[in-house]
N, CA, C and O atoms as a Tinker XYZ file with bonds, in Angstrom:
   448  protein
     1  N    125.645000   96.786000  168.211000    73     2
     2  CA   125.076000   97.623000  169.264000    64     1     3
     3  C    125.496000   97.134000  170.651000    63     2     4     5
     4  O    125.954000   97.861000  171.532000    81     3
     5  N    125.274000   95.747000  170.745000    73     3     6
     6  CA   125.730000   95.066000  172.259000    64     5     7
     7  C    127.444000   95.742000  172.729000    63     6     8     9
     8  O    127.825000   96.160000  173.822000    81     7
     9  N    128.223000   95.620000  171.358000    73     7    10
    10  CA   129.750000   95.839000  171.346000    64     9    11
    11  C    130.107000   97.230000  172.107000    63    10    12    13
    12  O    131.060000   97.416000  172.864000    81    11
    13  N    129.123000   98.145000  171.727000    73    11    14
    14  CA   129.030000   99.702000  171.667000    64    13    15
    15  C    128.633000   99.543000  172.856000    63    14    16    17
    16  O    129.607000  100.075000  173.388000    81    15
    17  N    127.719000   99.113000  174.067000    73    15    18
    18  CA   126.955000   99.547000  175.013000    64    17    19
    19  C    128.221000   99.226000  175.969000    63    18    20    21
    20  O    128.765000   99.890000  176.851000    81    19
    21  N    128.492000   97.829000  175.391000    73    19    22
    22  CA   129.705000   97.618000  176.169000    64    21    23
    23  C    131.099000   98.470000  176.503000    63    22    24    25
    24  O    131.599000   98.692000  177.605000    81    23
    25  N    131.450000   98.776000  175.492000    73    23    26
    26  CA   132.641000   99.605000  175.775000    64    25    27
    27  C    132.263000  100.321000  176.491000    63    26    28    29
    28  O    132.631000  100.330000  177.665000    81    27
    29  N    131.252000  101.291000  175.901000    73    27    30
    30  CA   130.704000  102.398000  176.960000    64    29    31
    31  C    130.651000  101.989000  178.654000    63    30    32    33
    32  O    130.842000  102.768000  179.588000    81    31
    33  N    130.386000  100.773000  178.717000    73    31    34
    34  CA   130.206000  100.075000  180.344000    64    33    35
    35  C    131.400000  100.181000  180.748000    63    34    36    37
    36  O    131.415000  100.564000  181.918000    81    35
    37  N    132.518000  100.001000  180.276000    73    35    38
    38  CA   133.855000   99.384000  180.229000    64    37    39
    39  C    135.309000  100.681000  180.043000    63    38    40    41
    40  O    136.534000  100.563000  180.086000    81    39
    41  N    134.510000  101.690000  179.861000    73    39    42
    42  CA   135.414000  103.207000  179.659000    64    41    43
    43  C    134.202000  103.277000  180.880000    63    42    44    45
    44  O    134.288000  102.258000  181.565000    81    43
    45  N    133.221000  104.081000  181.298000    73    43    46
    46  CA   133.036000  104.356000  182.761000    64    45    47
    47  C    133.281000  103.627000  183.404000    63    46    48    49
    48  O    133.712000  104.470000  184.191000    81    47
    49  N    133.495000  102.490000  184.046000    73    47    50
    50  CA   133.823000  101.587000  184.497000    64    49    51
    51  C    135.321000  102.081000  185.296000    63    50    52    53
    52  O    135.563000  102.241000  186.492000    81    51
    53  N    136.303000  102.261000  183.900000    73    51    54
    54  CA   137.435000  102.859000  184.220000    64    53    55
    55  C    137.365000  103.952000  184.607000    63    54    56    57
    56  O    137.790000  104.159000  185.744000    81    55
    57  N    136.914000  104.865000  183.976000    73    55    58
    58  CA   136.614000  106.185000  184.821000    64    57    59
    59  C    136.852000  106.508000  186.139000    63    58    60    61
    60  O    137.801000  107.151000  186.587000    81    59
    61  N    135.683000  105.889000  186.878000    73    59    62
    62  CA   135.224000  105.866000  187.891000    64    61    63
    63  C    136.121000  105.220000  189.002000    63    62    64    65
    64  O    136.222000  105.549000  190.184000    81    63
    65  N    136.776000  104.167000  188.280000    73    63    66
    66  CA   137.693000  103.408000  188.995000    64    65    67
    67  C    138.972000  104.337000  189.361000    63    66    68    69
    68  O    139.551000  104.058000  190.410000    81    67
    69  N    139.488000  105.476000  188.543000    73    67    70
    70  CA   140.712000  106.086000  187.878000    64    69    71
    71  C    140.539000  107.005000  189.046000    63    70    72    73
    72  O    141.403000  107.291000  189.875000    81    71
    73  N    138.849000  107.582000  188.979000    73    71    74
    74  CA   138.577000  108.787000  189.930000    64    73    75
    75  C    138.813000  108.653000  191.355000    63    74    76    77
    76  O    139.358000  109.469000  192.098000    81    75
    77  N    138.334000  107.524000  191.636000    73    75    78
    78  CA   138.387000  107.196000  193.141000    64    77    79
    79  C    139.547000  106.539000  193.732000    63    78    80    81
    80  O    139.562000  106.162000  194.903000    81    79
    81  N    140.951000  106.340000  192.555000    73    79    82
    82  CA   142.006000  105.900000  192.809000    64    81    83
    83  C    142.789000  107.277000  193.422000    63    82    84    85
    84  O    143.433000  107.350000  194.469000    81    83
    85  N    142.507000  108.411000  192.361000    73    83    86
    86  CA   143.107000  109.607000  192.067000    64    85    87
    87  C    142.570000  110.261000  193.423000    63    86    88    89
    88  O    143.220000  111.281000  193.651000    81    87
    89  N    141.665000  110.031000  194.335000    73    87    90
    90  CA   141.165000  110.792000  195.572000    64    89    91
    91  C    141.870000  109.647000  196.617000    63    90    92    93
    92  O    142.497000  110.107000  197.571000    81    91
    93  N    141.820000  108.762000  196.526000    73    91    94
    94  CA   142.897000  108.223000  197.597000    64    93    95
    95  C    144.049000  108.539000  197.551000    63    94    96    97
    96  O    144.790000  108.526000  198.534000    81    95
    97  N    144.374000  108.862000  196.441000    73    95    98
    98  CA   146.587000  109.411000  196.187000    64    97    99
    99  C    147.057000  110.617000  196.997000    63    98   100   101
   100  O    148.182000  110.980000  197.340000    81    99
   101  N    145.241000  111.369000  197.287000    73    99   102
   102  CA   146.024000  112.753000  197.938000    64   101   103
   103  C    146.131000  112.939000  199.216000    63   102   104   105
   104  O    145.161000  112.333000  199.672000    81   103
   105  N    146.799000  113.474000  200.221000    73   103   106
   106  CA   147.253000  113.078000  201.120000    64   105   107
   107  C    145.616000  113.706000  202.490000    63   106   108   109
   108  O    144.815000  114.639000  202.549000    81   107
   109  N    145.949000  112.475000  203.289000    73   107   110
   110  CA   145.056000  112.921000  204.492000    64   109   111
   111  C    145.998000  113.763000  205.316000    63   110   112   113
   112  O    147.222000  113.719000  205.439000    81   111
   113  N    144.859000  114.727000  205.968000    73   111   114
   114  CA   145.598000  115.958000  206.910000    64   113   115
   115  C    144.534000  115.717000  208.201000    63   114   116   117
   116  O    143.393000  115.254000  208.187000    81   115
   117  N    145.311000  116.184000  209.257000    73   115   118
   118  CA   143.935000  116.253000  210.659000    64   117   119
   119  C    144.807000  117.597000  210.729000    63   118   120   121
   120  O    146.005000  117.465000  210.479000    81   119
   121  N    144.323000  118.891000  211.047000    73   119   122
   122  CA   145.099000  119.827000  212.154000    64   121   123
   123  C    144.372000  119.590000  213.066000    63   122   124   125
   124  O    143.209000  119.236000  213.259000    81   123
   125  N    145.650000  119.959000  213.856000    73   123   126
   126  CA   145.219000  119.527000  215.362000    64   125   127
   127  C    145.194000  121.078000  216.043000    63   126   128   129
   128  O    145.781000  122.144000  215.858000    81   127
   129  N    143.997000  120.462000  217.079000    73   127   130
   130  CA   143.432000  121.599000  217.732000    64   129   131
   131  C    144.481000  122.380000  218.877000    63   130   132   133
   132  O    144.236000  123.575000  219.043000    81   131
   133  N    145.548000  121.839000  219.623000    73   131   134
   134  CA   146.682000  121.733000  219.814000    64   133   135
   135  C    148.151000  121.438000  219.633000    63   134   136   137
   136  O    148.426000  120.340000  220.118000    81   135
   137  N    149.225000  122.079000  219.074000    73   135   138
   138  CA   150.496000  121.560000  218.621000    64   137   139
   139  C    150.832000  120.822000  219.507000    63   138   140   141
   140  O    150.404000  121.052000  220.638000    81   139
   141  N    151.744000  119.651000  219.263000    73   139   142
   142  CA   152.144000  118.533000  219.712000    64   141   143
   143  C    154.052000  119.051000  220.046000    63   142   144   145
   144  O    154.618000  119.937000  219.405000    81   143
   145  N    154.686000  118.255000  221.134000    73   143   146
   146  CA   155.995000  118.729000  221.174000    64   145   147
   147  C    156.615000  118.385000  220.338000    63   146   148   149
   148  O    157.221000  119.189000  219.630000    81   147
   149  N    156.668000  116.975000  220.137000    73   147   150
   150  CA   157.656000  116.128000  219.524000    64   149   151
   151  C    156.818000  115.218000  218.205000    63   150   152   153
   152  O    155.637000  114.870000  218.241000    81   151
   153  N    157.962000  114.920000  216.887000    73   151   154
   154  CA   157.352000  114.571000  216.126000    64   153   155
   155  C    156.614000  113.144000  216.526000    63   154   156   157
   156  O    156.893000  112.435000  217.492000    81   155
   157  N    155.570000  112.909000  215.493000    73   155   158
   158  CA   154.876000  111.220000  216.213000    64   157   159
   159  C    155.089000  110.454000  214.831000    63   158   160   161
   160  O    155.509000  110.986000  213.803000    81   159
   161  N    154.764000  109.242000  214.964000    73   159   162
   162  CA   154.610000  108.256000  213.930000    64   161   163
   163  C    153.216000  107.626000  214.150000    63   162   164   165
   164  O    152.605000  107.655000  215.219000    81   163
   165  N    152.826000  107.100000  213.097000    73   163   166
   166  CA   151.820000  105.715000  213.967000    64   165   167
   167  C    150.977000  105.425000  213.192000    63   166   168   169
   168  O    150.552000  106.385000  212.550000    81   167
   169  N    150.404000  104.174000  212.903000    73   167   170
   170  CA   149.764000  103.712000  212.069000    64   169   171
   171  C    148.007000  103.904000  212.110000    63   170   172   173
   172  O    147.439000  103.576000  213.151000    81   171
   173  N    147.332000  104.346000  211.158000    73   171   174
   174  CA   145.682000  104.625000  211.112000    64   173   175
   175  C    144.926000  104.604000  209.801000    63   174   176   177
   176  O    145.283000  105.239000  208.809000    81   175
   177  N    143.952000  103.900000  209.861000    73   175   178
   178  CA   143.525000  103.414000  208.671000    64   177   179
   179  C    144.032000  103.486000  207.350000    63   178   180   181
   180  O    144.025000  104.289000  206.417000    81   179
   181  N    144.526000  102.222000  207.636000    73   179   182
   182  CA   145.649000  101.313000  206.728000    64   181   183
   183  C    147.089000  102.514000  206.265000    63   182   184   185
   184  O    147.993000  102.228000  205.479000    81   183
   185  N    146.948000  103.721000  206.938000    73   183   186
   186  CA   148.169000  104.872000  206.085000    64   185   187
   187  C    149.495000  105.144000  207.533000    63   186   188   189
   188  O    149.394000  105.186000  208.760000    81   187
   189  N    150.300000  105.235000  206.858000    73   187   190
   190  CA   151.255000  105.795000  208.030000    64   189   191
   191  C    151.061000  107.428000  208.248000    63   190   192   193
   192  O    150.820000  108.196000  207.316000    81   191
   193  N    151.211000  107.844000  209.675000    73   191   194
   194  CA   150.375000  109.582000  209.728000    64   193   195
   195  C    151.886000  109.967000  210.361000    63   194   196   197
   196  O    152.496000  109.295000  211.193000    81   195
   197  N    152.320000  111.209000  209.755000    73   195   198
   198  CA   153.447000  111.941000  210.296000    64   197   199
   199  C    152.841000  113.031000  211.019000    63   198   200   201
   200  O    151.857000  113.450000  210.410000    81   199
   201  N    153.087000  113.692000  212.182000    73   199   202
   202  CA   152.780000  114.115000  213.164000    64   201   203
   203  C    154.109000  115.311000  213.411000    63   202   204   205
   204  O    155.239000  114.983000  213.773000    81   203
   205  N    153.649000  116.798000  213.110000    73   203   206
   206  CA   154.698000  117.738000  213.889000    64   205   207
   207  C    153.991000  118.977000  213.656000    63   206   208   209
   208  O    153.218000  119.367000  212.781000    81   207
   209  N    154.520000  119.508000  214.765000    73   207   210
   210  CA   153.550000  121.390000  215.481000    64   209   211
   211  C    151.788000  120.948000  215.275000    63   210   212   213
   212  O    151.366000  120.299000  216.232000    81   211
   213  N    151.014000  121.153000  214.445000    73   211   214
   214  CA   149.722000  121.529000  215.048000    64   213   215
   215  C    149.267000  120.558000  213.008000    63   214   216   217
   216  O    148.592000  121.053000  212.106000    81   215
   217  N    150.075000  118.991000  213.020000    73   215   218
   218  CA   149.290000  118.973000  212.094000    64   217   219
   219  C    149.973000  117.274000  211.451000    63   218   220   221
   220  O    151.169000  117.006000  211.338000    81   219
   221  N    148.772000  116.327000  211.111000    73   219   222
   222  CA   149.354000  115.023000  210.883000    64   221   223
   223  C    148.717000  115.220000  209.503000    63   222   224   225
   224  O    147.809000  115.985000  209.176000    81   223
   225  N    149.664000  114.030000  208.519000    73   223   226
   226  CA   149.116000  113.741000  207.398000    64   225   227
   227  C    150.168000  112.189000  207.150000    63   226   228   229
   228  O    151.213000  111.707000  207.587000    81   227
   229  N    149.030000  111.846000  206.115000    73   227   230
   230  CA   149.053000  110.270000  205.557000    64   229   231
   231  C    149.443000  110.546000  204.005000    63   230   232   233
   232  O    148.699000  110.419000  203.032000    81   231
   233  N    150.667000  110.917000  204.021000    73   231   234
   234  CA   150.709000  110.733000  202.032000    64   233   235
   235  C    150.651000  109.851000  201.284000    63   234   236   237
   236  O    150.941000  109.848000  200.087000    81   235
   237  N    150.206000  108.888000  202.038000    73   235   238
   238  CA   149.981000  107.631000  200.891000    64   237   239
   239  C    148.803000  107.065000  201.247000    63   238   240   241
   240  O    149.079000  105.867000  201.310000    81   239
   241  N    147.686000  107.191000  201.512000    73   239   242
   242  CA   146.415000  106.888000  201.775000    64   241   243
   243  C    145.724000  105.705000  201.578000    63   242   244   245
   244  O    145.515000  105.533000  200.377000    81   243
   245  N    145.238000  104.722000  202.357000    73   243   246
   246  CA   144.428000  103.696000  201.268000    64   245   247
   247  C    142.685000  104.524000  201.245000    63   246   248   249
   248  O    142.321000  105.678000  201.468000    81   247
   249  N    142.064000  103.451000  200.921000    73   247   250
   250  CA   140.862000  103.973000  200.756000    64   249   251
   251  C    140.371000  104.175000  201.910000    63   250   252   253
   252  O    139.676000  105.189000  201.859000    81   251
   253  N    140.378000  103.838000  202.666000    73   251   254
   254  CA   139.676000  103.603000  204.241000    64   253   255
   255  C    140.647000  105.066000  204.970000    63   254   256   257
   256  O    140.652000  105.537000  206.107000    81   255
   257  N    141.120000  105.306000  204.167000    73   255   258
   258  CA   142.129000  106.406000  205.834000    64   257   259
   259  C    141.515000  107.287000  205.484000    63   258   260   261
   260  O    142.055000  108.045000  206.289000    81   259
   261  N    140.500000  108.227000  204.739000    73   259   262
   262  CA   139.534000  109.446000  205.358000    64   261   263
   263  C    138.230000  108.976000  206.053000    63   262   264   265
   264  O    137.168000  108.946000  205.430000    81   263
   265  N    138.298000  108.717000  206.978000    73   263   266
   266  CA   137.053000  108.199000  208.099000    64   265   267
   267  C    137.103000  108.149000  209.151000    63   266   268   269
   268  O    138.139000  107.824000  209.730000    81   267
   269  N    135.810000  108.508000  209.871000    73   267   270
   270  CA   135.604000  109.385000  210.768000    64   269   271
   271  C    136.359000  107.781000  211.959000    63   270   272   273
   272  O    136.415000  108.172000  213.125000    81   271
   273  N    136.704000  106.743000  211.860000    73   271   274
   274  CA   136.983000  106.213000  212.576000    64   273   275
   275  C    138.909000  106.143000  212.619000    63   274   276   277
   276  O    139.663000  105.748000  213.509000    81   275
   277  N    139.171000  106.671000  211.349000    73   275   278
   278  CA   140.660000  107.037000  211.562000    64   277   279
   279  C    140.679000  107.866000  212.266000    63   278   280   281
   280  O    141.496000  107.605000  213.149000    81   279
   281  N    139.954000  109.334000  212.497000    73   279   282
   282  CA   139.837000  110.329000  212.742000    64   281   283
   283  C    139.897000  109.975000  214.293000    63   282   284   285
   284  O    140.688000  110.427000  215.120000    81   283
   285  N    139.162000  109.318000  214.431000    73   283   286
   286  CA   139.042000  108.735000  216.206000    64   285   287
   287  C    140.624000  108.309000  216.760000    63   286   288   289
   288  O    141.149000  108.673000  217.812000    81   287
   289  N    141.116000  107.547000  215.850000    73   287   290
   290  CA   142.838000  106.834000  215.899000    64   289   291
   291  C    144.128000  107.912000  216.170000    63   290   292   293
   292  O    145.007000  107.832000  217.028000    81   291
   293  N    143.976000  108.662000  215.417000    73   291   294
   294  CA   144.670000  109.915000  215.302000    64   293   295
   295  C    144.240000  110.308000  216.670000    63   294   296   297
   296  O    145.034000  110.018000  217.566000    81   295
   297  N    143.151000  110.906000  217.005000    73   295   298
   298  CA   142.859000  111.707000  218.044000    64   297   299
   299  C    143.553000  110.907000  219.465000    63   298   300   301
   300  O    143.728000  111.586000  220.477000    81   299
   301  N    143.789000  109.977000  219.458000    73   299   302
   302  CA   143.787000  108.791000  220.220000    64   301   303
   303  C    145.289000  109.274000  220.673000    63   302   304   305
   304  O    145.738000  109.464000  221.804000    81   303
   305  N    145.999000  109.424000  219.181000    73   303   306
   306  CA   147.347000  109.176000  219.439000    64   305   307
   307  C    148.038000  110.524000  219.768000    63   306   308   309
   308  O    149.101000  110.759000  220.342000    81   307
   309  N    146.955000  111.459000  219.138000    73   307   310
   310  CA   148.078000  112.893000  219.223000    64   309   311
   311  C    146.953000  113.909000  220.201000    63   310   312   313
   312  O    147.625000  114.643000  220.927000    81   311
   313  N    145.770000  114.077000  220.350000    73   311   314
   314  CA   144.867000  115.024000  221.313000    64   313   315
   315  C    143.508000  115.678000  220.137000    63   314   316   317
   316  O    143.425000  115.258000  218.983000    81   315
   317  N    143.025000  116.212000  220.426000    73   315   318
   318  CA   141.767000  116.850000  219.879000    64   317   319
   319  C    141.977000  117.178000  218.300000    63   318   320   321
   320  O    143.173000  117.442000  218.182000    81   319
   321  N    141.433000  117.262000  217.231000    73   319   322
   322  CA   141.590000  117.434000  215.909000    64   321   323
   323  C    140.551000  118.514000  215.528000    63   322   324   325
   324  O    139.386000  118.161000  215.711000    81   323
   325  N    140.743000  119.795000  215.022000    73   323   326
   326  CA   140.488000  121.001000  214.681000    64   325   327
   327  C    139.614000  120.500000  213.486000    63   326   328   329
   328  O    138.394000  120.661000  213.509000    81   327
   329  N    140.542000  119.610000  211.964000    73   327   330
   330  CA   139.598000  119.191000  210.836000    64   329   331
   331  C    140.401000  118.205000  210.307000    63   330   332   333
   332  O    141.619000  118.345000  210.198000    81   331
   333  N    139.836000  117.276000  209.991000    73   331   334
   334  CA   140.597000  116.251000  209.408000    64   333   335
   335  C    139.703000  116.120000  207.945000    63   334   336   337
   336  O    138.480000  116.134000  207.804000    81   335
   337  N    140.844000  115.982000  206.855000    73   335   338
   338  CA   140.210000  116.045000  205.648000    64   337   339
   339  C    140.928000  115.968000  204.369000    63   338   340   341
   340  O    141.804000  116.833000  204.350000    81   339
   341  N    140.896000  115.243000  203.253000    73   339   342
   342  CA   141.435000  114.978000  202.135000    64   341   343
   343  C    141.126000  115.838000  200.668000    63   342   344   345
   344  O    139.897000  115.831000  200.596000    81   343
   345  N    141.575000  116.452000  199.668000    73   343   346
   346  CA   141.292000  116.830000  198.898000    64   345   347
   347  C    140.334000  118.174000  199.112000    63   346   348   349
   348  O    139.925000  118.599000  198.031000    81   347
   349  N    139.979000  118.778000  200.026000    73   347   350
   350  CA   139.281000  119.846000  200.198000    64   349   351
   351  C    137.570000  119.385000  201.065000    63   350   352   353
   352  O    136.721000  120.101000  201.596000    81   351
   353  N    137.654000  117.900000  200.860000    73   351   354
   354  CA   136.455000  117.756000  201.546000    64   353   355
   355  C    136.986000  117.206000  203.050000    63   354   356   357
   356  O    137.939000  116.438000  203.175000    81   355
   357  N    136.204000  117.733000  204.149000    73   355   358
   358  CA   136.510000  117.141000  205.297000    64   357   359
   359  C    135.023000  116.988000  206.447000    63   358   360   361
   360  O    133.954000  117.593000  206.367000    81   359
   361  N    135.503000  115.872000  207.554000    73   359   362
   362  CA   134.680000  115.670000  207.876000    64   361   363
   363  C    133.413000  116.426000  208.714000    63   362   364   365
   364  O    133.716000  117.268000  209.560000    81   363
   365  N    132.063000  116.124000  208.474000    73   363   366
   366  CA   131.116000  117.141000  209.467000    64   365   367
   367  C    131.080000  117.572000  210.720000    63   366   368   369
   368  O    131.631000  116.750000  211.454000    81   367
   369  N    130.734000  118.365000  211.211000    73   367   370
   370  CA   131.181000  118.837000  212.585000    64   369   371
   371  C    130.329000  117.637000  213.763000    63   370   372   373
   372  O    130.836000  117.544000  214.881000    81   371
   373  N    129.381000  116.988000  213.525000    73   371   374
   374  CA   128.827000  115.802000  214.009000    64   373   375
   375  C    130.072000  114.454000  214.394000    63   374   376   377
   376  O    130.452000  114.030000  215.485000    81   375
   377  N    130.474000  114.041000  212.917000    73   375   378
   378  CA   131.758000  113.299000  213.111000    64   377   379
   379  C    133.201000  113.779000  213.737000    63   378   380   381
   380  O    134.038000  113.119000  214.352000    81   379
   381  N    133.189000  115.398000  213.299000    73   379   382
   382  CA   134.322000  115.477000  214.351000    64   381   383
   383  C    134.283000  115.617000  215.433000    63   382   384   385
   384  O    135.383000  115.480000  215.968000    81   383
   385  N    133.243000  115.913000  216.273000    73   383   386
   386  CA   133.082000  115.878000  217.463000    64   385   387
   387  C    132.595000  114.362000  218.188000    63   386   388   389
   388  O    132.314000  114.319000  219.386000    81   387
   389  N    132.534000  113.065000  217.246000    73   387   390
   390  CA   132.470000  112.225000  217.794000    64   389   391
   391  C    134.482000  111.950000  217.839000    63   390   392   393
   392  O    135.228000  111.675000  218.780000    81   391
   393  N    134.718000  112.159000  216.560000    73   391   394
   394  CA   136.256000  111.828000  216.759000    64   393   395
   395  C    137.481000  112.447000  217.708000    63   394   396   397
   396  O    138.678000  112.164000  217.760000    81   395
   397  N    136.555000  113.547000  218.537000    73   395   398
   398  CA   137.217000  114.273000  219.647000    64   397   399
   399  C    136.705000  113.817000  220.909000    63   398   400   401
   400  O    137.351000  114.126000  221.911000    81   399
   401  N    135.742000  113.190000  221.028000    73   399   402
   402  CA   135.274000  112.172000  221.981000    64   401   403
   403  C    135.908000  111.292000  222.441000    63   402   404   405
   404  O    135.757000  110.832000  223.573000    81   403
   405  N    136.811000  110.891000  221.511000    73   403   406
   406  CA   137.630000  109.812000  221.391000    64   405   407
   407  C    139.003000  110.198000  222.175000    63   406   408   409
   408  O    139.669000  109.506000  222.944000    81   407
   409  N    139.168000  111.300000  221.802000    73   407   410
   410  CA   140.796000  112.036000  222.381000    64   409   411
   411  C    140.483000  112.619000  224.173000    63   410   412   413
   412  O    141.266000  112.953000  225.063000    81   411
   413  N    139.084000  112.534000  224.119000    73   411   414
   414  CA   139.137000  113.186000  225.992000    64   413   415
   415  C    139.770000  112.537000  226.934000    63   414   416   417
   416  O    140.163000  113.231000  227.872000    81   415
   417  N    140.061000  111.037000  226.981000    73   415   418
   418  CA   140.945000  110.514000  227.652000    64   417   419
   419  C    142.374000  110.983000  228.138000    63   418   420   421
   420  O    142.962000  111.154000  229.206000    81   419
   421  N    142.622000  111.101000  226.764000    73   419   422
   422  CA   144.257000  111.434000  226.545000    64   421   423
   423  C    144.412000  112.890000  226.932000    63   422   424   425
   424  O    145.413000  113.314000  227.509000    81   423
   425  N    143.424000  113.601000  226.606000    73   423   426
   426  CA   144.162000  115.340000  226.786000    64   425   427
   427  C    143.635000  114.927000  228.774000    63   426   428   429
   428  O    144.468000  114.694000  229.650000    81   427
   429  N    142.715000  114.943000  228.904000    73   427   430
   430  CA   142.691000  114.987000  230.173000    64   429   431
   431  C    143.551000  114.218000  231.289000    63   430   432   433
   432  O    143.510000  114.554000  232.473000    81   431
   433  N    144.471000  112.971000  230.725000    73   431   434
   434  CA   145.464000  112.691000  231.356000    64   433   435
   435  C    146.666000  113.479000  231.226000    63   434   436   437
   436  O    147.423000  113.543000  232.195000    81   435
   437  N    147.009000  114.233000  229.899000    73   435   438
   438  CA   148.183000  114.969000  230.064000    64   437   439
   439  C    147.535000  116.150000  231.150000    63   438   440   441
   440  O    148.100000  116.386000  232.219000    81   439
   441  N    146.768000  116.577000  230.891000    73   439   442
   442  CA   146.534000  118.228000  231.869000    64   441   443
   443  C    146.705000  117.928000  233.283000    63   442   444   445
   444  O    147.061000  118.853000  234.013000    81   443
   445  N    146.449000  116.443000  233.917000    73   443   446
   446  CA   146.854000  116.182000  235.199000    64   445   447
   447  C    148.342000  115.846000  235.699000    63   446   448
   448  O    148.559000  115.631000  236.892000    81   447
């Protein structure tokens, strides 16, 4: 019986591990609330983000790059972010508007 409870511990275990590997593999997206001229590069929670017309993504994701503090990084680097979001879930309109908080610096120095 101990043998049995175990495996069972030990197949969810994997499971779970498999699942949350399989949601980091898919790529992070921000569209941006404005297209950008030129392509960008640049590094944000732990993923490299490619940057061109009205939209960045991270195809290789670690665990940490859907968060609302990447979200801030990005905004940082390219201007205001429309939705940033992985696999169909993306972040609340609370967090994105803190992560556009973040970008008022920058758009308001280009507009001058």
């Amino acid at each position: 019986m101990k043998l049995q409870t175990l495996s069972a511990a030990c197949a969810a275990a994997f499971t779970l591990s498999f699942a949350s590997g399989a949601l980091a593999a898919e790529p992070v997206t921000a569209k941006l609330a404005n297209p950008i001229a030129e392509k960008t590069k640049f590094i944000a929670g732990g993923a490299v983000f490619l940057c061109q017309a009205d939209a960045c993504v991270a195809s290789a994701p670690s665990s940490q790059t859907f968060a609302a503090s990447t979200c801030k990084a990005v905004a940082k680097n390219v201007g205001a972010i429309a939705s940033f979001g992985v696999g169909g879930k993306t972040l609340d309109a609370d967090k994105l508007g803190a992560c556009n908080a973040a970008a008022a610096p920058a758009t308001q120095m280009a507009a001058q």
